[in-house]
C-alpha angles and dihedrals in degrees: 000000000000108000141175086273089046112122136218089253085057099044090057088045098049092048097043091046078049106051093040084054085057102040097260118136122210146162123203110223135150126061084329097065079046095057096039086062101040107026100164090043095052145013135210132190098199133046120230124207126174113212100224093200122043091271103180100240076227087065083031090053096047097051089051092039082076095058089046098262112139124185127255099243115276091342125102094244120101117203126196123206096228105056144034096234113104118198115225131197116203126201108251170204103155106251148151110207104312105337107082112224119247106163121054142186124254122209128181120205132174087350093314130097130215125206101214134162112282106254085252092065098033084061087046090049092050091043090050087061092047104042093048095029108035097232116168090188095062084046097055088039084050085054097042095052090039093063099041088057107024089141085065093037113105104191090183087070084043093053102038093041081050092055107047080047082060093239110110087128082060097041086053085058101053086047090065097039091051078047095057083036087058096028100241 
């Protein structure tokens, strides 16, 4: 039941236990997957989910409709009068930069499960936005993933993904920035 004390974190939970219960499949990604992975680093105020299907928003809104989420008119954001979160649907395909994204992370939390972008691609995701639009705030959400989870972190896929994106100056960058996160 999502509720004016609901977090971000329990927002992306209840709609993704919501839209699995109703066939939908869908994978959080964006600021909100960073957030998800670092809460007390960064913040979001939308969640972002990626079908992965082409799941018609009618069937999407239907199945949200049930959680209270209603859709924004013809957009493809969904508010809920009791909290500040919006959910947000993206058009695919799921991507970080140019490599589309085939494999994804899966969390639980209180009895639901979330399919959400491995911390690897969700570094990659906030880099992308870094590196092409020169968004300090992706780059500060990146490191701070990227700290938080530095165990399920590969920096050879980092590198090597930075490189063929034509950013390692940038990805050099964002080394030195997740050393000084960690103090080494």
């Amino acid at each position: 039941m999502i509720t004016r004390a609901s977090t971000l974190t329990d927002v992306c939970f209840a709609v993704a236990q919501t839209l699995e219960a109703h066939g939908i499949n869908a994978v959080l990604t964006g600021g909100s997957a960073a957030a998800v992975y670092a809460p007390h680093a960064y913040t979001s105020h939308d969640a972002d989910f990626i079908l992965q299907e082409d799941a018609p928003l009618g069937d999407v809104a239907g199945a949200l409709l049930s959680i209270g989420f209603t859709r924004d008119g013809k957009s493809r954001i969904f508010v809920h009068s009791d909290t500040r979160f919006t959910v947000d649907f993206p058009r695919g395909p799921l991507a970080a930069g140019g490599d589309y994204v085939r494999a994804t992370a899966t969390l639980t939390y209180a009895g639901m499960t979330l399919r959400i972008l491995s911390p690897t691609d969700c570094v990659r995701d906030r880099l992308a936005h870094f590196y092409h639009w020169k968004d300090f705030t992706a780059l500060k959400a990146a490191v701070a993933v990227a700290a938080a989870n530095i165990d399920g972190i590969n920096m050879d896929i980092l590198h090597s993904w930075s490189e063929r994106e034509d950013n390692l100056a940038n990805f050099t960058e964002f080394e030195r920035r997740l050393r000084r996160a960690r103090g080494a």
